[in-house]
C-alpha positions, 0 to 999 in steps of 0.5 A: 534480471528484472526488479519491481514493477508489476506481479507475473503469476507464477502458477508452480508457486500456488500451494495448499495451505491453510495460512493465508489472508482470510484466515489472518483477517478470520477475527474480523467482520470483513468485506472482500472488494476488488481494490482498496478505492472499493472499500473505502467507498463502501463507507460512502453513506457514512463519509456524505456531507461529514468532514475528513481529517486526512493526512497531508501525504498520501495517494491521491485516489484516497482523495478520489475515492471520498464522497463529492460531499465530504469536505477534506481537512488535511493534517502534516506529517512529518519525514519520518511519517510522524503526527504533529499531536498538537496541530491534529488536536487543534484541527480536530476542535476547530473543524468539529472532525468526526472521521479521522483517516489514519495512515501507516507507511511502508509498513511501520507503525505510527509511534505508540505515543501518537496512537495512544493519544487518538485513542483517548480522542475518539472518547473524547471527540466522538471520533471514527478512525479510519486506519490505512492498513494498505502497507502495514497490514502484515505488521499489524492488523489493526491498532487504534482503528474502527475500521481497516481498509487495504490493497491486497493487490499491492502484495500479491500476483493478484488481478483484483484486491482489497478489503473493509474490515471492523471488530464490530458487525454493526459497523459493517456497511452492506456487501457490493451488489456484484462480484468484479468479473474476471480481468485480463491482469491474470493474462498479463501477469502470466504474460510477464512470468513467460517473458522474463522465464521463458524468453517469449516476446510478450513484453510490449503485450502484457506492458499494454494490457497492465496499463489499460487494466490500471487505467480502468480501475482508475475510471471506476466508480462502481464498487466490486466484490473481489473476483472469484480467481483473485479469492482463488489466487489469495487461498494458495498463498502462504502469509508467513513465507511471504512476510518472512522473505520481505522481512530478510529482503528488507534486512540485506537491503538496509545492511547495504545501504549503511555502508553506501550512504542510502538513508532509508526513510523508515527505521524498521524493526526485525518484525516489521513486514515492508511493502517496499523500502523507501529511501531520500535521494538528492537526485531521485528521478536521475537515480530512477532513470539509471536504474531503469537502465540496469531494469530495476523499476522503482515506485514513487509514493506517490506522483505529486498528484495534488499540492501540499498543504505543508511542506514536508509533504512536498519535499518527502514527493521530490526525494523518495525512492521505494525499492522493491523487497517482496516476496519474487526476490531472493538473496542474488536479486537484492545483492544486484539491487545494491550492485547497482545502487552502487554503480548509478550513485557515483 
């Protein structure tokens, strides 16, 4: 058994259906790119020689995707991935900010109170938020924003993925010249599937090809509409299945957890739909390592890939453990997950 890392492409999962994320994102003006970067580089022209208040966590191709000319103010957040109101307002006045980027994680929401409060902000200052749906997208669609931008690709067995969307047309940049062109990824993925199905000896292969896929996309500056067989792939996958099966995943895992002692670094709600569990652990790369053993793969969001401008942002780097609940896993595969959680803890 085999948790976490890459999607495999499970061809026998694809279905008819009428319910899937174009159809969620109907009520939009949208823009289908090949990765979350993508769409936030659409918003170049408008992000050129502006200044960004940014949160202090958050994956640094964020910050590689802004525009040379932009400059970069970073605001704290807290570790329960909560806003210091009172430092923002400070940070938005005294650096005249016009572009809030405004971020959830894991898939809950910022508190009412804080949203609120950047609502009356974007009267009061002028504001363009930017909101960060790549993990909450299946909770909310859109809050306090002007603009959505999401990975589709960290939730689907998709090769490309990502979108720009906004309740006004006007908002709406141009659409990229070019359409991503097909990707080795769907051989890999289907690669993966025939490896831990099938027995195959493909692992070191499709391994190969994901690495040189991800490391492509990170050398990219071209923005890319999405690819036709990733708009393919997203029209045969069923929303409510899915949010529905990370929503169960997400409540097996936390029950185990209360009773080993795990402290999740989110408090979810029933209705809440995870892109994984994030949990603070003492000893976190010792625990990735011998669950690594049990072949259990654990991200980190994210690497420490630039220095923190406050604390809690480092510390939150050193201890924070996402644990994989997506729609691959049933029942037996999170109770192996806590089996094992179990074992690697003592």
């Amino acid at each position: 058994m085999e948790l976490g890392s890459e999607f495999y492409l499970d061809l026998s999962r694809l279905e008819e259906t009428t319910d899937t994320v174009f159809t969620y994102l109907g009520v939009f003006y949208t823009i289908y790119t090949d990765s979350g970067r993508s769409a936030l580089r659409l918003l170049a022209d408008r992000l050129s020689r502006e200044t960004v208040l940014i949160p202090d966590y958050i994956c640094g191709t964020v910050m590689e995707a802004m525009p040379e000319s932009s400059k970069i103010i970073c605001y704290p957040v807290d570790r329960r991935f909560g806003i210091d109101l009172c430092r923002m307002e400070e940070l938005i006045r005294g650096h005249s900010i016009r572009f809030l980027y405004l971020m959830h994680y894991f898939g809950t929401l910022q508190r009412k109170d804080i949203l609120s409060r950047i609502a009356e902000w974007k009267e009061k200052y002028q504001l363009t938020v930017i909101e960060d749906t790549t993990h909450s997208i299946f909770t909310e669609r859109l809050t306090v924003g002007d603009y959505g931008i999401a990975s589709l690709r960290k939730w689907f067995p998709i090769p490309d993925g990502g979108v720009l969307y906004t309740k006004e047309k006007k908002l709406l940049p141009r659409q990229p010249e070019e359409k991503r062109k097909a990707s080795r990824k769907v051989e890999a993925m289907l690669l993966k599937k025939l490896f831990l199905t099938e027995g195959f000896d493909c692992n070191t292969k499709y391994r190969e090809i994901f690495a040189k896929e991800e490391a492509a996309f990170d050398c990219q500056t071209v923005v890319y509409g999405m690819s036709d067989i990733a708009r393919f792939l997203l029209s045969h996958f069923s929303i409510d299945s899915m949010c529905e099966r990370r929503r169960k995943n997400t409540a097996l895992l936390l029950e185990g957890l209360r009773h080993m002692g795990y402290e999740a670094a989110v408090e979810a709600s029933e209705t809440d739909v995870l892109l994984t569990l994030p949990v603070y652990v003492k000893e976190r790369d010792c625990l990735r390592r011998r669950l690594m053993e049990h072949h259990i793969y654990c991200a980190v969001h994210w690497p420490l890939e630039h220095s923190g401008v406050y604390e809690d942002a480092g510390w939150i780097r050193d201890h924070i453990l996402s644990l994989p609940i997506d729609q691959r896993y049933q029942r037996d595969e999170m109770e192996y997950l806590l089996e094992c959680l179990e074992i690697c803890r003592e």
